[in-house]
Steps between C-alpha positions, in 0.01 A plus 500: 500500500757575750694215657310411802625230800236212492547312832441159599154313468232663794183306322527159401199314312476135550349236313129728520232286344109635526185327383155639527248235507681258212627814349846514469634878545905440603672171469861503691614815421792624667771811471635764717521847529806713618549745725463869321423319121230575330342148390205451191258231522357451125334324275145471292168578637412234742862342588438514855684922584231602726445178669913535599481804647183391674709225638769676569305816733282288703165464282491145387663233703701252295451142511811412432819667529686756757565905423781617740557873549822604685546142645146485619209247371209661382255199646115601557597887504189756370598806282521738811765245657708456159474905519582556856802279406591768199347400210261739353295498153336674231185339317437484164136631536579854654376472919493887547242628726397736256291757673832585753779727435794413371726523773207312720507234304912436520460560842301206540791297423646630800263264736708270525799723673260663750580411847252738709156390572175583324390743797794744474499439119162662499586754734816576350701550881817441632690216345219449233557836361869510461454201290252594321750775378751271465286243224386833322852614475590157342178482328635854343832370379326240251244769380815643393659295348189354331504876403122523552507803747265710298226205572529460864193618558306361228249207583673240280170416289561803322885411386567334150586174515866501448502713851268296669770192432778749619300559852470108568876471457498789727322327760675160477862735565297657815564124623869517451475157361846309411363306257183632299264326297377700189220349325481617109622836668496627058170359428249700315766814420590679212858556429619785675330351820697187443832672494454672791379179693768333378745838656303512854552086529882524412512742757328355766761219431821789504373751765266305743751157463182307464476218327266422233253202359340652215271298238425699198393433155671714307831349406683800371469632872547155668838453310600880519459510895530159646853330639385100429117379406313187589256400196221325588261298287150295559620522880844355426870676478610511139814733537708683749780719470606829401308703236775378200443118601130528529471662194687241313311173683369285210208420734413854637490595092305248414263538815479906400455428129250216592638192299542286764115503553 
């Protein structure tokens, strides 16, 4: 992995504690994320990932705790606001509308940039129509580099499943996020799938300068790809650090090999 320059902290996590009902699903976890890194969030099946990254885009509301982004306090902000602000996300359970082209469906990660209004939009004059051009020429950059040209076209229903993955990171880019949020972005893939993920995500870091919170299961790929993890267990932070101190963290062993349970 080439030498990249990791700037100063742009997302800072403070102190995030979330209950539902009596359920407790973070307790006081807290840890940053750097400009142009690309940051893990791991840990066993129910730790509290997805609930994070809820937290952190704008779908649960903490009840306890502050998540700044650039300086600015996320407090009472929806997903669409945390988004307008530039932070964009994946899910782990594919959101594709799957009877629309490919390039349809990136381009509705564009929404957010369009300035005209719905009138020209559907008229496609004047000021609407240059930009129009504009998104598709941006929307065409990513299908390139996704390198799924040949599928443009194709309603995304009809894709395998390791391309259907590759068009929702395609239309989380059409946001030109600075921080995305990829949610399990390997799950469910064979092999060759998950090197190639693992190539498009490093490059979305190089190329695109974005930065990345990724949570993922498979290690091998967490530890190959990731500047520092957070592990997280039964909603509290175990470990943090870079891949080498995480992987030697008594507790993150024993919470991975389960003998502290």
């Amino acid at each position: 992995m080439s030498k990249k320059q990791v700037g100063d902290v742009i997302l800072d996590v403070n102190n995030i504690s979330l209950r539902f009902g009596g359920v407790k699903a973070l307790t006081d976890i807290s840890f940053n994320v750097k400009e142009h890194e690309i940051r893990a969030i791991i840990g066993p099946n129910g730790a509290g990932k997805s609930s994070m990254l809820n937290c952190i885009n704008g779908v649960y509301t903490p009840q306890e705790g502050t998540i700044t982004f650039r300086g600015k306090t996320f407090k009472g902000m929806n997903s669409r606001q945390v988004a307008e602000m530039g932070v964009a996300r994946t899910f782990q359970n594919l959101a594709l509308f799957k009877g629309m082209s490919v390039i349809d469906n990136i381009m509705s990660g564009r929404n957010l940039r369009i300035k005209s209004n719905i009138f020209l939009q559907a008229l496609r004059i004047g000021p609407a129509q240059r930009e129009e051009e504009e998104h598709r020429e941006f929307v065409e950059r990513i299908i390139d580099f996704l390198e799924i040209q040949a599928y443009r076209k194709t309603p995304v229903g009809q894709l395998p499943y390791g391309l259907q993955k590759r068009v929702d990171l395609g239309r989380a880019l059409a946001m030109e996020p600075q921080v995305l949020l990829l949610d399990e972005p390997m799950a469910g893939m064979n092999v060759e799938e998950k090197q190639d993920m693992s190539r498009f995500v490093l490059d979305v870091n190089d190329e695109f300068g974005t930065t990345i919170v990724l949570i993922e299961h498979d290690m091998g790929v967490v530890m190959d790809i990731s500047d520092r993890v957070v592990v997280l267990d039964y909603g509290k932070k175990i470990g943090d650090g870079t891949p080498d101190e995480v992987r030697s963290n008594e507790d993150v062993i024993s919470a991975y090999l389960g003998t502290s349970h």
